[in-house]
C-alpha positions as CSV (number, residue, x, y, z in Angstrom):
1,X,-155.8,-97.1,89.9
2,X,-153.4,-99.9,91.2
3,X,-151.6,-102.0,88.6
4,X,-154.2,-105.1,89.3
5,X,-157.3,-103.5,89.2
6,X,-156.7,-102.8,85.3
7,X,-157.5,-106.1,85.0
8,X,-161.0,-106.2,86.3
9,X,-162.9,-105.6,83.8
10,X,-162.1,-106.3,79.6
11,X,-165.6,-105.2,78.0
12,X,-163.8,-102.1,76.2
13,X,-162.3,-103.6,73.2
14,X,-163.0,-106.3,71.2
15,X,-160.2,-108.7,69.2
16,X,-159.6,-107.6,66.2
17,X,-160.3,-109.9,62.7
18,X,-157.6,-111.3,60.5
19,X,-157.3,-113.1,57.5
20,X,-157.8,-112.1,53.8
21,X,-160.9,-110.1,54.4
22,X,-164.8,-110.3,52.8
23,X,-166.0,-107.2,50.8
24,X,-168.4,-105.9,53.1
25,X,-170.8,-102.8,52.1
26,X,-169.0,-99.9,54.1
27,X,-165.6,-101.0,53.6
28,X,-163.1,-98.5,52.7
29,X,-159.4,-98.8,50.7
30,X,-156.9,-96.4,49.7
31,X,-155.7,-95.5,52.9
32,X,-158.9,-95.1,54.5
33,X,-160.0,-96.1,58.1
34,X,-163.5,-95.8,58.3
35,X,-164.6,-98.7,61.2
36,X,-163.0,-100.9,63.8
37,X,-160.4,-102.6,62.5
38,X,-159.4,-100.5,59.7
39,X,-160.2,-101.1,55.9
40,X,-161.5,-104.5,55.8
41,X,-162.6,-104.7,60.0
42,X,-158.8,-107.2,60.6
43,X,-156.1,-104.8,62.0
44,X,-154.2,-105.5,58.5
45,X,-153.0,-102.5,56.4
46,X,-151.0,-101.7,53.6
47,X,-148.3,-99.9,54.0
48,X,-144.3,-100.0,53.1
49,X,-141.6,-98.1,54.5
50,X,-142.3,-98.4,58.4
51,X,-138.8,-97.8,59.9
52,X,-137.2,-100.4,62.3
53,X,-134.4,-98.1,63.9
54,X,-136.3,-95.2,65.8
55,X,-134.4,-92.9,68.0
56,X,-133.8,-93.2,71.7
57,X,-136.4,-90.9,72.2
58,X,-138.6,-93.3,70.0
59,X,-140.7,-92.2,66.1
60,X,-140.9,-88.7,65.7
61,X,-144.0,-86.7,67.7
62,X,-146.5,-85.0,64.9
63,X,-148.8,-83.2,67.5
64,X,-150.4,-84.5,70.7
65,X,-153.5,-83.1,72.4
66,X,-155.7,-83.7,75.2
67,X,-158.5,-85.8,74.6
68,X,-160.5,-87.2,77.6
69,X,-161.4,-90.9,78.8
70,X,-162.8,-93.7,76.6
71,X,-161.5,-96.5,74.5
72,X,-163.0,-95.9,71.2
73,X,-160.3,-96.3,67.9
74,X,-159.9,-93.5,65.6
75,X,-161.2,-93.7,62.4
76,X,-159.5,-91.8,59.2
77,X,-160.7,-90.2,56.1
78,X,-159.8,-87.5,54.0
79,X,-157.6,-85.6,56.1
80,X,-160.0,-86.2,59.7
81,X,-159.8,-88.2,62.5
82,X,-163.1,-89.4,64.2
83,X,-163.4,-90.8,67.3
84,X,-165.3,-90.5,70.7
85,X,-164.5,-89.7,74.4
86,X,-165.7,-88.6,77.6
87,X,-164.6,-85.1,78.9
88,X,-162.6,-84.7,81.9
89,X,-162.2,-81.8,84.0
90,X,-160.8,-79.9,87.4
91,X,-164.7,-81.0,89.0
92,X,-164.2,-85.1,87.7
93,X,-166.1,-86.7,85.3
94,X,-168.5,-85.5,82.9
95,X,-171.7,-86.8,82.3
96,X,-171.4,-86.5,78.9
97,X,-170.1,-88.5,76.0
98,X,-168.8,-86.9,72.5
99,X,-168.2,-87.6,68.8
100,X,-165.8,-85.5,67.8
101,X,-163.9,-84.8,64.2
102,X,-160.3,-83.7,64.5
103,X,-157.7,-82.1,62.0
104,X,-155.4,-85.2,61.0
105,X,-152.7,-82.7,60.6
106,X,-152.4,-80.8,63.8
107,X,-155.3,-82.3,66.0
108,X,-157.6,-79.4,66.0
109,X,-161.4,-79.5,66.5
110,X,-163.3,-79.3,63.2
111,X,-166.5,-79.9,65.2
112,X,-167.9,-81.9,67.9
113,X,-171.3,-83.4,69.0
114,X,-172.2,-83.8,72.4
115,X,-174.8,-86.0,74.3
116,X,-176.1,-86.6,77.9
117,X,-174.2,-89.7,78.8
118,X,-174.8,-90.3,83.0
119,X,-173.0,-92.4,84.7
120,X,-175.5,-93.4,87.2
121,X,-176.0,-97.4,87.3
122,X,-173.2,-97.6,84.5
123,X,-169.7,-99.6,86.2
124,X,-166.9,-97.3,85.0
125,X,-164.6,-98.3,88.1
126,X,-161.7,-100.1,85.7
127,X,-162.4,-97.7,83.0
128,X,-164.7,-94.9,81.4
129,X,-166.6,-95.1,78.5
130,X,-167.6,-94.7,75.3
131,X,-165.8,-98.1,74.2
132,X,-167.8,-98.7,71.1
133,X,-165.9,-97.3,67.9
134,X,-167.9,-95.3,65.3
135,X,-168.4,-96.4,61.6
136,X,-168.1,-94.2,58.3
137,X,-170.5,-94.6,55.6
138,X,-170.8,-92.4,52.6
139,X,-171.6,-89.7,54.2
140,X,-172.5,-90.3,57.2
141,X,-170.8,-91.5,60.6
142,X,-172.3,-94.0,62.9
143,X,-171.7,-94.2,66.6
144,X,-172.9,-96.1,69.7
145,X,-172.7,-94.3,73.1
146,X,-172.4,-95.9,77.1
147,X,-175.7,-95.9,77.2
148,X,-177.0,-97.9,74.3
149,X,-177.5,-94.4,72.2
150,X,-177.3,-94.9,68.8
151,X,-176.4,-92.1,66.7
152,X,-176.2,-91.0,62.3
153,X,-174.4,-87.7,62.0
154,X,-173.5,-85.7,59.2
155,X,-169.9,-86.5,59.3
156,X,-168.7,-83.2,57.8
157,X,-170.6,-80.6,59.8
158,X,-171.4,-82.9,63.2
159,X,-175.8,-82.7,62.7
160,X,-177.8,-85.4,64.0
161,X,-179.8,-86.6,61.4
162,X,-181.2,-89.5,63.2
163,X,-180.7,-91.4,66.7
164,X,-182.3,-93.8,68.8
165,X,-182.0,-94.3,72.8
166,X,-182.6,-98.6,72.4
167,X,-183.5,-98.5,76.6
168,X,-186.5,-96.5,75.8
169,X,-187.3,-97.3,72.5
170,X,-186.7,-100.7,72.6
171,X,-186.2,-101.6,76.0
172,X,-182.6,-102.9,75.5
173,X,-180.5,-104.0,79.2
174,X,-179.2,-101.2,80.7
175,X,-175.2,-101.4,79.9
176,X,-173.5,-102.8,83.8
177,X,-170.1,-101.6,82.2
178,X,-170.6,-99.3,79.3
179,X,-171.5,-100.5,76.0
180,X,-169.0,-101.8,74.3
181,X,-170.0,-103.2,70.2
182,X,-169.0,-101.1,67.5
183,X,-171.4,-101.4,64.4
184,X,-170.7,-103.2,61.0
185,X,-172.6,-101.9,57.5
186,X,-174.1,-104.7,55.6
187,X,-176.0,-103.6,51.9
188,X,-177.8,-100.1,53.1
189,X,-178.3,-101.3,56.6
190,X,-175.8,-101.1,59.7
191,X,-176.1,-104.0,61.9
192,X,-175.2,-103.6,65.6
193,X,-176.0,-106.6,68.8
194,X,-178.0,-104.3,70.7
195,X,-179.6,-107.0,73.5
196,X,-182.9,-108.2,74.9
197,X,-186.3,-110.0,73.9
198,X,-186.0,-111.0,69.7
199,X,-183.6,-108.2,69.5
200,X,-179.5,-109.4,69.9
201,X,-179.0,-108.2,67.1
202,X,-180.8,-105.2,65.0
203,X,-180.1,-103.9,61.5
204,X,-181.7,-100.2,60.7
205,X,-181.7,-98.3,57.7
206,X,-178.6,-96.1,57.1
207,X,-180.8,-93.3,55.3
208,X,-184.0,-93.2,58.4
209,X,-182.7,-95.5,61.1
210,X,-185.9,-97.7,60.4
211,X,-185.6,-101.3,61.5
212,X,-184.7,-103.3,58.8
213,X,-185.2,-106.6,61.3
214,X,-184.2,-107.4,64.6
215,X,-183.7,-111.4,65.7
216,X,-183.2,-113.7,68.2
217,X,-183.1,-113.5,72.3
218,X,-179.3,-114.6,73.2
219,X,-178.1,-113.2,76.1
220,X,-175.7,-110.4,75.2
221,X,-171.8,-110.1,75.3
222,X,-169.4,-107.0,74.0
223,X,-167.5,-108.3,71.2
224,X,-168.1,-106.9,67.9
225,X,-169.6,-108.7,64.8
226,X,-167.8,-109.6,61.5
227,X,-168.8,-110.5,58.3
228,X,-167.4,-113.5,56.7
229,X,-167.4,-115.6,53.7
230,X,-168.3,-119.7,54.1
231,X,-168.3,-121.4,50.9
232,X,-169.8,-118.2,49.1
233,X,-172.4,-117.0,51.5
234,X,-171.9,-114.1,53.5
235,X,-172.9,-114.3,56.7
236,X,-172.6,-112.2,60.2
237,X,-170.7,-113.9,62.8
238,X,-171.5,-112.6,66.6
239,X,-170.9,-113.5,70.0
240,X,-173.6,-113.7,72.4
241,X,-172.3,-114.3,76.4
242,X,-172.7,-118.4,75.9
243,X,-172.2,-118.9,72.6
244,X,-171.3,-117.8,68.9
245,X,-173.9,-117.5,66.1
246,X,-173.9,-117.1,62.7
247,X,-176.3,-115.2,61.1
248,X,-178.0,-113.9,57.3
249,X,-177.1,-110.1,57.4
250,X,-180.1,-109.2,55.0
251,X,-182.8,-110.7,57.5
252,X,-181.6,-112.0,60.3
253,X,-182.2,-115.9,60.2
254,X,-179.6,-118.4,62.1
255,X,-177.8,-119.8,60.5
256,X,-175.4,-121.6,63.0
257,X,-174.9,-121.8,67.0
258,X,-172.3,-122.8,68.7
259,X,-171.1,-123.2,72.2
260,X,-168.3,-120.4,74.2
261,X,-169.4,-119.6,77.5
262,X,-167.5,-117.0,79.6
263,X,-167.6,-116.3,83.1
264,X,-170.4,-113.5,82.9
265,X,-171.1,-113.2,79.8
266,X,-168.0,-111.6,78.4
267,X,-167.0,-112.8,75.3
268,X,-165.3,-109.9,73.9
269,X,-163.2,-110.4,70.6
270,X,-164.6,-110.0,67.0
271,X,-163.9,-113.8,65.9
272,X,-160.8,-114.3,63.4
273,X,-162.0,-115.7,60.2
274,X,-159.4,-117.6,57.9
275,X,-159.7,-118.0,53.8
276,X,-159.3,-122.0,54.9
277,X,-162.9,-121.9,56.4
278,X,-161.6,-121.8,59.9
279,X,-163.1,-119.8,62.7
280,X,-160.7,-119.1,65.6
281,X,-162.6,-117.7,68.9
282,X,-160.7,-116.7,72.1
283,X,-162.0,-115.4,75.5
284,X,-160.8,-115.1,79.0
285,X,-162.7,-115.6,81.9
286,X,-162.4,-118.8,82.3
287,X,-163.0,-120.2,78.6
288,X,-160.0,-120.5,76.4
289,X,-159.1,-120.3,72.2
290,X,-161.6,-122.9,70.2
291,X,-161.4,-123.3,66.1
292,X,-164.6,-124.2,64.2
293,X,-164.4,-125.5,60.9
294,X,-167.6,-124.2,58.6
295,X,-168.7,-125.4,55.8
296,X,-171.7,-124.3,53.9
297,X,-174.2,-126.2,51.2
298,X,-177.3,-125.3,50.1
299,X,-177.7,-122.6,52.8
300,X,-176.8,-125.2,55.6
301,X,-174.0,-124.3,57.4
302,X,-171.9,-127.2,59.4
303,X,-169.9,-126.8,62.3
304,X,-167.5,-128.8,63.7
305,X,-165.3,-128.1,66.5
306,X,-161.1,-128.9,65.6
307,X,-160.0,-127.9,68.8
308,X,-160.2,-126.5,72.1
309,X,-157.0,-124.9,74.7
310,X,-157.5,-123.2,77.9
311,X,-154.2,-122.0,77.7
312,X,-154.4,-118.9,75.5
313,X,-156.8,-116.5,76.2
314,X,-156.9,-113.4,74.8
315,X,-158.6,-110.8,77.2
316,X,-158.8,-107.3,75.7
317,X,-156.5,-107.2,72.6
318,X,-156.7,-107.6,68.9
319,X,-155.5,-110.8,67.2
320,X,-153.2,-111.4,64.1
321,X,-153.3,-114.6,62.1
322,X,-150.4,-115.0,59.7
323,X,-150.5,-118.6,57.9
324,X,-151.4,-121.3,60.3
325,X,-150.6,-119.2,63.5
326,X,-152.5,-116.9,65.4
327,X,-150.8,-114.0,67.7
328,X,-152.6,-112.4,70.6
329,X,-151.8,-111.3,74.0
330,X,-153.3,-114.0,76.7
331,X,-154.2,-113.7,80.2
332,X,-156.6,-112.8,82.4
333,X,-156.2,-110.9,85.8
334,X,-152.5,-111.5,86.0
335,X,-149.8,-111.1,83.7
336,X,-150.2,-111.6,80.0
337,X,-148.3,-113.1,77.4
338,X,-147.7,-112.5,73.6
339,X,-148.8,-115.9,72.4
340,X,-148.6,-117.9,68.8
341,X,-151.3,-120.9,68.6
342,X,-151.3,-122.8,65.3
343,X,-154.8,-122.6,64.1
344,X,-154.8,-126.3,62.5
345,X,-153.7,-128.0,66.1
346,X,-154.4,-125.7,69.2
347,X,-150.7,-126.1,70.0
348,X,-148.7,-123.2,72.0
349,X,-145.6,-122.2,69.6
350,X,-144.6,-119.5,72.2
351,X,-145.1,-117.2,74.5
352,X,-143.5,-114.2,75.1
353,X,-143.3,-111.2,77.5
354,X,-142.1,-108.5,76.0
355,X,-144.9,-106.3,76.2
356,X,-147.5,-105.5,78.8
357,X,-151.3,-106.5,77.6
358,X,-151.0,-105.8,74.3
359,X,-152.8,-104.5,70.8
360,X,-151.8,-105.4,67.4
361,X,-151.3,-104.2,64.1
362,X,-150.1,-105.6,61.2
363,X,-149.0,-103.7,58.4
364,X,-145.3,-104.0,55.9
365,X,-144.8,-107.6,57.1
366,X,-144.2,-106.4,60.7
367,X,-146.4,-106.2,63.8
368,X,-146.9,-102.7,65.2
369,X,-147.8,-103.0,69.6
370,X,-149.1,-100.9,71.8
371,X,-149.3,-102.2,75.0
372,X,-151.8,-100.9,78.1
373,X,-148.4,-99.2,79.5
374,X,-148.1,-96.6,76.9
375,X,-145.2,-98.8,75.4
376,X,-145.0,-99.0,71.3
377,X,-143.2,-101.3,69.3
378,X,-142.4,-102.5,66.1
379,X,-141.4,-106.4,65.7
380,X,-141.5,-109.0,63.3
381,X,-143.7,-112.2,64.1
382,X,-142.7,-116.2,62.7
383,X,-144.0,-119.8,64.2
384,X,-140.2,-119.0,66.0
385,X,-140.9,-116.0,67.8
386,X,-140.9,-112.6,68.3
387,X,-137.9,-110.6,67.3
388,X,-138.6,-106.9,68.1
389,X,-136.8,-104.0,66.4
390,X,-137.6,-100.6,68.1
391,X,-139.4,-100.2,71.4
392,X,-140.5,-96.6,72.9
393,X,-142.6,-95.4,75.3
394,X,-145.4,-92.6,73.7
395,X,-148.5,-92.9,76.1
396,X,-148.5,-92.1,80.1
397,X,-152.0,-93.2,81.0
398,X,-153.9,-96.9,80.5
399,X,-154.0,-97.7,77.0
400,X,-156.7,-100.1,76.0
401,X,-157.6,-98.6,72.6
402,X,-155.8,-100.4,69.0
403,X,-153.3,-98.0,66.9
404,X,-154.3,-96.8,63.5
405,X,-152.1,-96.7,60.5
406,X,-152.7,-94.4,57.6
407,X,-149.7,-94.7,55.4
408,X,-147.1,-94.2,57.7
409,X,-148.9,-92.2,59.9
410,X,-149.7,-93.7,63.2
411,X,-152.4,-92.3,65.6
412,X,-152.9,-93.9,69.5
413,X,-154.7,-92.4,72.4
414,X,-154.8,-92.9,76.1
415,X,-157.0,-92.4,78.9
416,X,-156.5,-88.5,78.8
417,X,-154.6,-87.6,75.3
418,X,-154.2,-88.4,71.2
419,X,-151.0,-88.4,69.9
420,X,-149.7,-88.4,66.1
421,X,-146.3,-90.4,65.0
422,X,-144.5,-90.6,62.0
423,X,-143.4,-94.3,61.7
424,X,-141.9,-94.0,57.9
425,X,-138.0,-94.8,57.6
426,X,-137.2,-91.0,56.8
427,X,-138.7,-89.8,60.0
């Protein structure tokens, strides 16, 4: 695949949430990473001790081990890694998708689940699926294949206990790229955009799959939904392909609409929710980085629009707000830039090319980056710039997929392979 054909398509990972976060059912602490995002769905962790000197050779190598293709994050709990691929072997590509529990340790198969997943009609020419990241609940693990499969496992022994195929069940679009949402837990529901006729968005049942509800006929998009807190009332914010919606997570209702229309449809970040009642929403292909300001009274939600610049656009990669600045990697087909935008103004602070396409995480007041290139890095962020401290290169295929920190435990993947690092200042 030639350098600029990596750029042609951005439906495999959505942007990342940041801000204090909202105590969501499903959330996990203590180390936990049990959805996209980590702990509270933002890219933010706790941690301390994350070194800043590494060695030439770069942090310290736990284990690596082949994997296959697919953008899904890994999830972490109680010594397990969960995540998703697509198998590759001498004959090509499989036509199947997996969910898959690993050994956090040494990357060993604990046990795997396997599904029909064909490619035919499905546009995996900048990129295989699955691109939807699973969600831990109790005890149970959620996950959304290519193909609009929906799936509850058992998440220590791998058993279906429920699934639904939403094409047949529910006539839901067949996916043009893969699908690409990864599903959020509200109360005992999970709540994933799903697409088509009074169904964008559908809640089931954790325990049967039932249908709790299903609402509205917006035309669909990728990004994944986040739950947010507007003057007291949680709500469920949610891109659709022209537009971003807020919405009651127990039933459904609208609460808000608001206009972001992208060039097909793909509006792919999870929106970046500040304690200051600031939404910040950023999309390439051809639209730009908007701020609403939402306010909520008597179950009336306002909107009004602060701002709008073309200039950052965030294509693929998660998004950090620290204070009154947001940090994201911005470009579109060409060459992308790590970028600060002050939330209050829509004015560029910088922009800085360090760093090829890029993910974030933020953790020990520093920014860990793992760029599409296979480069990692460790830097600190400010309204200044970007001052980085240790810079290696870990991955050899296209990396599109966000790091997860447990501790000081990192865990990235590829196109082909999984790798563990030690990032802690002793290593």
């Amino acid at each position: 695949m030639t350098r600029s054909s990596r750029y042609l398509l951005a439906v495999v990972l959505c942007v990342g949430v940041v801000i204090p976060p909202v105590s969501v059912g499903g959330a996990a602490g203590g180390g936990a990473w049990t959805q996209w995002g980590g702990p509270h769905r933002n890219f933010m962790v706790e941690a301390q001790g994350l070194a800043t000197d590494w060695p030439a050779a770069g942090p310290r190598q736990l284990w690596s081990r082949a994997l296959g293709e697919g953008h899904s994050s890994i999830l972490n709990e109680d010594g397990r890694l969960y995540t998703m691929y697509r198998p590759l072997s001498a004959a090509g590509r499989s036509e199947e998708e997996a969910i898959v529990a690993l050994n956090a340790a040494t990357g060993q198969t604990i046990w795997e689940h396997k599904y029909a997943s064909p490619t035919s009609g499905v546009d995996f020419s900048a990129g295989a699926g699955p691109h939807s990241t699973p969600l831990i609940v109790g005890d149970r693990i959620f996950a959304a294949g290519s193909r609009r499969e929906l799936f509850a496992l058992d998440k220590q022994t791998g058993r279906v206990l429920w699934s639904h195929d939403l094409m047949k069940e529910f006539g839901a679009p067949e996916p043009d790229r893969g699908f690409a949402p990864s599903p959020i837990a509200f109360g005992e529901t999970i709540i994933l955009p799903v697409g088509g006729p009074e169904q964008f968005v559908m809640a089931f049942e954790q325990r049967t799959g039932a249908v709790a509800w299903k609402k509205h006929s917006f035309s669909f998009a990728p990004g994944s939904p986040v739950l947010i807190g507007v003057d007291g009332q949680q709500q469920l914010v949610v891109f659709g392909g022209d537009d971003v919606a807020g919405i009651n997570p127990a039933n459904g209702d609208l609460l808000w609409r608001h206009p972001h229309k992208t060039d097909y449809g793909l509006n792919i970040s999870t929106p970046v929710w500040g304690s200051d009642n600031l939404l910040f929403l950023s999309s390439a292909y051809n639209n730009g980085s908007r701020v609403l300001q939402l306010t909520q009274t008597d179950g009336k939600t306002s909107v009004k629009e602060l701002w709008f610049n073309n200039r950052m656009r965030v294509h693929i990669g998660t998004v950090i707000r620290l204070g009154d600045y947001a940090y994201g990697a911005s470009g579109d087909f060409g060459p992308s830039f790590i970028t600060a935008i002050n939330v209050k103004t829509g004015e560029i602070a910088w922009r800085d090319r360090s760093f090829a396409r890029s993910q974030f995480l933020y953790a020990d007041d520093r920014i860990v980056i793992l760029d599409e290139d296979g480069a990692l890095g460790i830097a600190t962020l400010s309204p200044k710039g970007l001052k980085v401290h240790a810079r290696a290169d870990v991955l050899t295929k296209i990396s599109w997929t966000p790091p997860t920190l447990v501790g000081t435990r990192l865990y990235v993947r590829d196109r082909a392979n999984i790798v563990a690092l030690e990032l802690g200042s002793s290593s």
